[in-house]
C-alpha positions as CSV (number, residue, x, y, z in Angstrom):
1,X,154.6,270.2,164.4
2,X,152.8,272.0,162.1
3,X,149.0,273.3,162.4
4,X,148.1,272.4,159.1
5,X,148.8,268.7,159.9
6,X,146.2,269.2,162.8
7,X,144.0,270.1,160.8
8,X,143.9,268.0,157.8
9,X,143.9,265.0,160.7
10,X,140.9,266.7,162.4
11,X,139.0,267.2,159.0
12,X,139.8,263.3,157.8
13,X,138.5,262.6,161.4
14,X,135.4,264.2,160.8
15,X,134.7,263.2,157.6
16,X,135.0,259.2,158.3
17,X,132.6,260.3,161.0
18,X,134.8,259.3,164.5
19,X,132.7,261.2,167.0
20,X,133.6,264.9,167.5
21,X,134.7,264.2,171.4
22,X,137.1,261.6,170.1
23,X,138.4,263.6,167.1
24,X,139.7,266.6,169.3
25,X,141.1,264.5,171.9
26,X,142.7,263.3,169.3
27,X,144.4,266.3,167.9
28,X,144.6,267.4,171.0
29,X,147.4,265.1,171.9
30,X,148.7,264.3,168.3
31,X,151.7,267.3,169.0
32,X,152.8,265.7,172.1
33,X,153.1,262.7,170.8
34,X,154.9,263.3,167.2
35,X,156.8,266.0,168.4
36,X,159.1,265.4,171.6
37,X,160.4,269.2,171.2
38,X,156.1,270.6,171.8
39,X,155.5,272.4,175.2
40,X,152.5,270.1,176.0
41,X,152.4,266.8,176.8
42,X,149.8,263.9,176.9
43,X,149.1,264.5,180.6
44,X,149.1,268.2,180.8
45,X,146.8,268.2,177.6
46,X,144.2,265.2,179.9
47,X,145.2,268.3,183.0
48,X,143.6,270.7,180.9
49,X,140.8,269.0,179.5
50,X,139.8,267.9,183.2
51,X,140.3,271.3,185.2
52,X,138.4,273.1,181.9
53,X,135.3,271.4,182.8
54,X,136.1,271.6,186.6
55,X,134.1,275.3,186.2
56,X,131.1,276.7,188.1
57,X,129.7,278.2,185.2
58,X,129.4,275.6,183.3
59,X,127.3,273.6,185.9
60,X,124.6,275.8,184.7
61,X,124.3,273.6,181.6
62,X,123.0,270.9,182.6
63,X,120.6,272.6,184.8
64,X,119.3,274.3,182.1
65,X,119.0,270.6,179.9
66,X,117.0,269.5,183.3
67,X,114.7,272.6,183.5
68,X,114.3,272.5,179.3
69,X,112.7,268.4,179.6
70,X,110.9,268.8,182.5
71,X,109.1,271.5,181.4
72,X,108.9,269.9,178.1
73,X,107.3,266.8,180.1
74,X,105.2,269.2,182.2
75,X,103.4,270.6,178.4
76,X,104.7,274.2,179.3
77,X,105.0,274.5,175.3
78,X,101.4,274.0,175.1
79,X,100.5,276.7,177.6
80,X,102.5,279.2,176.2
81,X,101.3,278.2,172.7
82,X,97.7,278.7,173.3
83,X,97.9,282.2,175.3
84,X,99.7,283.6,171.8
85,X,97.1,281.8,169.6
86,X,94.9,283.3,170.8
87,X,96.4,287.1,171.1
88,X,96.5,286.3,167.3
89,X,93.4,285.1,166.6
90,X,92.7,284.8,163.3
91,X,95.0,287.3,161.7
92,X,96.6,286.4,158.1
93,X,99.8,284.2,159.8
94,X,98.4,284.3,163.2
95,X,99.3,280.4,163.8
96,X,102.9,280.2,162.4
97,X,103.1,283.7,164.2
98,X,102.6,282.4,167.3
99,X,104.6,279.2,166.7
100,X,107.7,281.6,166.8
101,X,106.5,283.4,169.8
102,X,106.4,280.2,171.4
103,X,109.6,279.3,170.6
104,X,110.8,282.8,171.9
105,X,109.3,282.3,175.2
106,X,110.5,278.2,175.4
107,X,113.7,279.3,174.5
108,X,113.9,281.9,177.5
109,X,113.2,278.7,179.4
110,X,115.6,276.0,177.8
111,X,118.3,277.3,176.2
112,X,118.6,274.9,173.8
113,X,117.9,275.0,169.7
114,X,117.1,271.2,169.6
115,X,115.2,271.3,173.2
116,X,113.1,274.3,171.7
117,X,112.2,272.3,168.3
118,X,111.4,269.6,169.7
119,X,109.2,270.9,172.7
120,X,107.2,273.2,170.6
121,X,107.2,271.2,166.9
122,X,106.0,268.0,168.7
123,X,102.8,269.4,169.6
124,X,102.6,272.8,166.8
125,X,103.2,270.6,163.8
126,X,100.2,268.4,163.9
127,X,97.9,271.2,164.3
128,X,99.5,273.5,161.4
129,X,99.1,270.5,159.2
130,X,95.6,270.1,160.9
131,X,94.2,273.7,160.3
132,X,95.6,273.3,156.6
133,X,98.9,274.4,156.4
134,X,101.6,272.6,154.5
135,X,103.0,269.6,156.3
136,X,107.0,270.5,155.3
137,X,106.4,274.5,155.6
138,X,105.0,274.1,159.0
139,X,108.1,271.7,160.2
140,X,110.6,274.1,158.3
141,X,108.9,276.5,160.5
142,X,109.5,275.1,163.5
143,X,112.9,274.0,162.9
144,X,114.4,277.1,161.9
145,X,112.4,279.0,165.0
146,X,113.5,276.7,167.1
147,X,117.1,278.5,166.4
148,X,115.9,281.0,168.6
149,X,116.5,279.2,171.1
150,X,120.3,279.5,171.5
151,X,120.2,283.1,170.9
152,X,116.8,284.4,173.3
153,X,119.0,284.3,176.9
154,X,119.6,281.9,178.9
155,X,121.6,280.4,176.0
156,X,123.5,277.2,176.7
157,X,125.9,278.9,173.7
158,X,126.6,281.7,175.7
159,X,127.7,279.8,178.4
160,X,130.8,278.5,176.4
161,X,131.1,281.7,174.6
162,X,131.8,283.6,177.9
163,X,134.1,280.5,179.3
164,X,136.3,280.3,175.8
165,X,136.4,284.1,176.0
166,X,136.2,285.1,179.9
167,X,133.4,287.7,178.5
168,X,130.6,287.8,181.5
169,X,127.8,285.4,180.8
170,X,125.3,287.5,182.7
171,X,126.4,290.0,179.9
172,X,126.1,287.9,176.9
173,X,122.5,287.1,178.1
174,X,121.5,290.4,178.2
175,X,122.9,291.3,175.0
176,X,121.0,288.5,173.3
177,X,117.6,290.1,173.6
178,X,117.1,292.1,170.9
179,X,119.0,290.4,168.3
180,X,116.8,287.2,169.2
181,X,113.7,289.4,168.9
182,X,115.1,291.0,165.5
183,X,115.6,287.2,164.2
184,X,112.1,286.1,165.5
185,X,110.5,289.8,163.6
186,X,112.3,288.1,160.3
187,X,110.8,285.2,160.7
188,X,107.3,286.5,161.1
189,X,107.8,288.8,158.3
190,X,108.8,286.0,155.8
191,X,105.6,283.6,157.3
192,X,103.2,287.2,156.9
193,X,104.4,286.8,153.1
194,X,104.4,283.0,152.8
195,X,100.7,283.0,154.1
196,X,99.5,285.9,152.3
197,X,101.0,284.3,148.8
198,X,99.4,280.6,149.4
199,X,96.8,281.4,151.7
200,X,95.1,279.8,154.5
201,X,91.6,277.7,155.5
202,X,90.4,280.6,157.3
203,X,87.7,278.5,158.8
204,X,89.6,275.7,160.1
205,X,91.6,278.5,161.7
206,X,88.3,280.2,162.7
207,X,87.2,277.2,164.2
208,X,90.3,276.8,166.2
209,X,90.2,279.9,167.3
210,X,86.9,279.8,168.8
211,X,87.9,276.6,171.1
212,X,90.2,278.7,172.8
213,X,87.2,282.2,172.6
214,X,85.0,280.0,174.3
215,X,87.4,279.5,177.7
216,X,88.0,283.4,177.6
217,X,91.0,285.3,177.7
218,X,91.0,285.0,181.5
219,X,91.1,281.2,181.9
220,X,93.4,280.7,179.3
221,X,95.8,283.4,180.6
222,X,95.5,281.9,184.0
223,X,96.1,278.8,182.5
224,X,99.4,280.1,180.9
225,X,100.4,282.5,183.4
226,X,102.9,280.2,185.2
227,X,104.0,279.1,181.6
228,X,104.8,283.0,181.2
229,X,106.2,283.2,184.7
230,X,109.2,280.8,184.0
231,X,111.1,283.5,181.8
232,X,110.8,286.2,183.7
233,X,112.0,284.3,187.2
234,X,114.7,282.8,185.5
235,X,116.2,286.1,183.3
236,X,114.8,288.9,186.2
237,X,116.9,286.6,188.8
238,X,120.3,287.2,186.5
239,X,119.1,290.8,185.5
240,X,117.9,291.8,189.0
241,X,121.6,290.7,190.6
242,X,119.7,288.7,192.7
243,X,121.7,285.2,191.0
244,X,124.3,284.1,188.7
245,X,123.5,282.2,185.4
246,X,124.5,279.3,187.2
247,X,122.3,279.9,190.8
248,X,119.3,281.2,188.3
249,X,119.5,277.8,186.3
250,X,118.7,275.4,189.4
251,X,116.1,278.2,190.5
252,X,114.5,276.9,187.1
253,X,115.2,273.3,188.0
254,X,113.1,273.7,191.3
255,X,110.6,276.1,189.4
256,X,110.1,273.3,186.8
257,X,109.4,271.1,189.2
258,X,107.3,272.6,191.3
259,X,104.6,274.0,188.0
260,X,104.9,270.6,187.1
261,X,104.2,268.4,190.0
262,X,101.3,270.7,191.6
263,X,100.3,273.7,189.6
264,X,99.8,271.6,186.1
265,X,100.2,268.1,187.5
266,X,101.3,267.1,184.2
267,X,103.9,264.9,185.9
268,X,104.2,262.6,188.8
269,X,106.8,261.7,190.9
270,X,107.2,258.6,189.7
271,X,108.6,260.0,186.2
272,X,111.2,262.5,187.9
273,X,113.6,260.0,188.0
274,X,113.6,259.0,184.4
275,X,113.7,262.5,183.6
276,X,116.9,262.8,185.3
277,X,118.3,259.9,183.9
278,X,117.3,260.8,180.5
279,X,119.2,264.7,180.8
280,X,122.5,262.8,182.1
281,X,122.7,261.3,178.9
282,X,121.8,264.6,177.3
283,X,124.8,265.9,178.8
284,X,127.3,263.4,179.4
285,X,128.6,263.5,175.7
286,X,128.3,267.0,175.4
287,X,130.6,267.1,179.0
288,X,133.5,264.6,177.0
289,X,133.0,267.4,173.9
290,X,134.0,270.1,176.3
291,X,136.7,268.8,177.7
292,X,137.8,267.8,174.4
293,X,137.6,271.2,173.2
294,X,139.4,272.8,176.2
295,X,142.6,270.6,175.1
296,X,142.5,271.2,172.0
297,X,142.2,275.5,172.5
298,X,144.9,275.0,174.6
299,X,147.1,273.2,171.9
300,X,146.2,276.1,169.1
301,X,147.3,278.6,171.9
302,X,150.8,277.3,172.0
303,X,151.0,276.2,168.5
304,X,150.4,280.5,168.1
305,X,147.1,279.4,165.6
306,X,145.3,282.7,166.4
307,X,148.1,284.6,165.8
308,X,148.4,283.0,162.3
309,X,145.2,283.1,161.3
310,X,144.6,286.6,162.8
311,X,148.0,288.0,160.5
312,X,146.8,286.0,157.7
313,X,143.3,287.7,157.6
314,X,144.4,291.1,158.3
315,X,147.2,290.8,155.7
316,X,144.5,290.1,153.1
317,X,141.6,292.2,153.8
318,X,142.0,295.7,155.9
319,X,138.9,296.9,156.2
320,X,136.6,295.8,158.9
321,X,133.6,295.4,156.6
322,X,135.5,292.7,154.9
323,X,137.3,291.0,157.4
324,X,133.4,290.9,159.3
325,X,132.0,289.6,156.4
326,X,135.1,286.9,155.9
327,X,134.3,286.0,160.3
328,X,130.7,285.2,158.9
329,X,131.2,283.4,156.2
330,X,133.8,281.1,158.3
331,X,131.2,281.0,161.0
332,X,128.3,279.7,158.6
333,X,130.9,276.8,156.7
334,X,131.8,275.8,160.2
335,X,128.3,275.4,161.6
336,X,127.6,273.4,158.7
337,X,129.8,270.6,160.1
338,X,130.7,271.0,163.3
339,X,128.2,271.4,166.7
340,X,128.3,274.6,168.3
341,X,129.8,273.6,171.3
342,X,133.2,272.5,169.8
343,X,132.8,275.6,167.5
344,X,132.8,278.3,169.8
345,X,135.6,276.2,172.5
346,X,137.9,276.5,169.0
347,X,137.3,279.4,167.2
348,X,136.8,282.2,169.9
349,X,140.6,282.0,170.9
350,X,140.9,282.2,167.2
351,X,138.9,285.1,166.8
352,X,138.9,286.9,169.1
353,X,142.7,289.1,168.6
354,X,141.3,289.2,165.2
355,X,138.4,291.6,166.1
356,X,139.9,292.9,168.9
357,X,142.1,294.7,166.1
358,X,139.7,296.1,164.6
359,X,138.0,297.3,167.5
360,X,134.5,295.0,167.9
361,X,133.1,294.4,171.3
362,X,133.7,291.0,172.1
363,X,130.3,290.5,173.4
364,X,129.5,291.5,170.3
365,X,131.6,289.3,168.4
366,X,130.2,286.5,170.7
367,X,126.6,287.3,169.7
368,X,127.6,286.9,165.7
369,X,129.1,283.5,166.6
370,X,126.1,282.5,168.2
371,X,123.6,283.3,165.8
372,X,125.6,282.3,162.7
373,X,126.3,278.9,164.0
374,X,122.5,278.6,165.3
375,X,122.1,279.1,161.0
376,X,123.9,275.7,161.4
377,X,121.1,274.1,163.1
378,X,118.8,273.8,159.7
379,X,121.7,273.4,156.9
380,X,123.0,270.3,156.4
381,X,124.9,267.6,157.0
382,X,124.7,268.4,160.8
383,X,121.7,270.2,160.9
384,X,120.6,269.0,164.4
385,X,117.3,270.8,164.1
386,X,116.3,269.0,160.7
387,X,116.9,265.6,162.6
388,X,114.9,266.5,165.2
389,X,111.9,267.8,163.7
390,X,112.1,265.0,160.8
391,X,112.0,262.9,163.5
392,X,108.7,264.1,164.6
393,X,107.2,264.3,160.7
394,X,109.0,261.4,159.2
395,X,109.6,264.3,156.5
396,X,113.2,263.8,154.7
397,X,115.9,266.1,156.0
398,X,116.9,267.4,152.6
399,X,113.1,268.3,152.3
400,X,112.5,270.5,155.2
401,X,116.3,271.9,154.4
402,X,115.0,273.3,150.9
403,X,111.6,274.7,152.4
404,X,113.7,276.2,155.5
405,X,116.0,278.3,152.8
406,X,113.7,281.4,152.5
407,X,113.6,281.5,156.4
408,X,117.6,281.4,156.4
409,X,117.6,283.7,154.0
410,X,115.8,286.1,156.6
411,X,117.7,284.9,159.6
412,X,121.0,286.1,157.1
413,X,119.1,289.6,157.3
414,X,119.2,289.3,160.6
415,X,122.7,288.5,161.2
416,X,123.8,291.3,159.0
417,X,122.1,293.7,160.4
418,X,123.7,292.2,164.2
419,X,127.0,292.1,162.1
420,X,127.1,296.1,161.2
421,X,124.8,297.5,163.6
422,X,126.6,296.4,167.2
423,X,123.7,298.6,169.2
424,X,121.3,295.6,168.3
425,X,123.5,293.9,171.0
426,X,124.6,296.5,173.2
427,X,122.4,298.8,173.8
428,X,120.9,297.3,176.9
429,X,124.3,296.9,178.6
């Protein structure tokens, strides 16, 4: 059978919209089932899909969903939020500066873009728009920064990058810490301009400020320290040796809980449960997307896809500047319309011989998939970030998409620079 036909079904699929999970089961089996003479079957492809999932790293995803809504029950967003605002004070961008600090640090904590976005915009937007800033600026803001929070480790994104690959995770999460930082400078540097050009009410902001003056720097970095804490158990556990990404995501479970229940109170027992509840079916379709995925790498494998598309790419372009530059502009189509779960399940087998040949690290090359399909999370139609944070303005999604361009065309910086400079992700290794 031929790979094109999988593909034009799997496109159709996703254009009448049949849920992604569905779609690559779908063309998963398709082969087997039109084409007696195709090494894989119906039940080896179900085989695959089941013992692809049947992996101890990838228990650390859900953990990390659990730890990212408790603490997002528990307020932490708010704690870490008012320790930068007020290390900002009332510098020109101080606010939205400390918005993408926040999301740094929540990020560190969640793993998760649309966790991040909603964690931080559902309590940052109100007061940007409150202290004078513009209502679809400020929620552009926090939808793009909230980005960051797939590529500041522990990344839920890296977690399938290193399973698709067999790259160390504990790697990967080292190696995103300066190309999240570079992306978070970007996005300062464009919100530095943005202010400087439209202004701000410097005495709303004043005012503001002074709230938080009048506690003093002590209380309200007592008040955040545990806040602060969470990143720095959670990565110096992976860092230190001490765990594995999957041990140091149910150390942040426990650590959640225990802020939460008796250091902040800002929970009870009693809403433990639901919280649980609520992450299950966070992660249950994303579980049925996974499996999905795994059957449907390991049909391209025998149908010799990455061998095809890696000889068609290197037969048109030769240089490595090109064919990077080709790798990113596949990357950022792709994350327009499909999640970047599925993405990086079915393109890193893909990819992978491709810049092996021309000699890129592939924890490199897993970095530039991450943060070009984390681009994906504020361009539409998927755009999971502009849903979530419309869903906390009410602002339409095409809206915020046009005010979020000039930061994507900073985060693009960004990714260049990631792209041709591979120290940005490897010189901590």
């Amino acid at each position: 059978m031929s790979p094109s036909i999988v593909f034009i079904v799997f496109a159709i699929s996703i254009l009448v919209s049949i849920p992604v999970a569905t779609t690559l089961g779908i063309v998963a089996v398709l082969p087997g089932i039109l084409d007696s003479s195709f090494p894989a079957s119906g039940e080896f492809i179900v085989r695959s899909m089941v013992g692809g999932v049947n992996s101890f790293p990838i228990l650390a995803i859900p953990m990390f969903i659990l730890s990212g809504m408790i603490m997002a029950q528990g307020g932490i967003s708010k704690k870490l939020f008012n320790i930068f605002s007020y290390i900002s004070g009332t510098k020109t961008a101080g606010i939205p500066i400390a918005v993408i600090t926040t999301c740094l640090f929540y990020g560190a904590i969640s793993g998760s873009a649309p966790a991040t976005t909603a964690a931080v915009g559902a309590m940052t937007i109100p007061l940007l728009v409150e202290l004078g800033y513009d209502k679809t600026f400020s929620t552009a803001l926090v939808a793009v920064s909230g980005g960051l929070g797939v590529i500041i480790p522990p990344s839920i994104p890296f977690i399938l990058y290193g399973m698709a690959s067999g790259v160390s995770v504990g790697s990967m999460f080292i190696a995103g810490v300066l190309p999240g930082l570079l992306i978070g400078f970007c996005l300062m540097i464009y919100s530095y301009y943005y202010c400087k050009k439209n202004g701000e009410d410097k005495e709303k902001i004043e005012a503001n400020f002074m709230k938080l003056k009048n506690k003093g720097f002590i209380n309200v970095f007592k008040d955040s320290f545990w806040a602060l804490l969470a990143p720095i158990i959670i990565l110096g556990s992976i860092y230190g040796g001490i765990a594995s990404p999957t041990e140091a995501a149910t150390i942040s479970v426990f650590y959640a809980l225990f802020v939460s229940l008796f250091i902040y109170k800002t929970i009870t027992f009693s809403k433990v449960k639901g919280i649980m509840v609520e992450s299950v079916k966070t992660y249950t379709p994303l579980l049925f997307i996974l499996a999905a995925a795994v059957g449907f790498s390991r049909v391209l494998a025998l149908m010799q896809v990455p061998q095809l598309v890696s000889g068609f790419i290197t037969g048109i372009f030769s240089g490595k500047v090109a064919i990077l530059l080709i790798i990113n502009l596949l990357l950022l189509f792709v994350g327009m319309i499909i999640d970047t779960g599925p993405a990086l399940l079915i393109l890193t087998p893909i990819l992978l011989p491709i810049t092996n040949a021309i000699g890129v690290n592939p924890i490199q090359l897993g970095i530039i998939m991450v943060v070009n399909l984390a681009v994906g999370f504020v361009t539409p139609p998927v755009g999971l970030n502009l849903f979530v944070a419309s869903s906390i303005t009410d602002i339409e999604v095409m809206d915020i998409a046009k005010k979020a361009m000039p930061f994507i065309a900073f985060f693009i910086v960004a990714l260049l620079l990631i792209t041709f400079i591979e120290e940005i992700s490897l010189a901590l290794l």
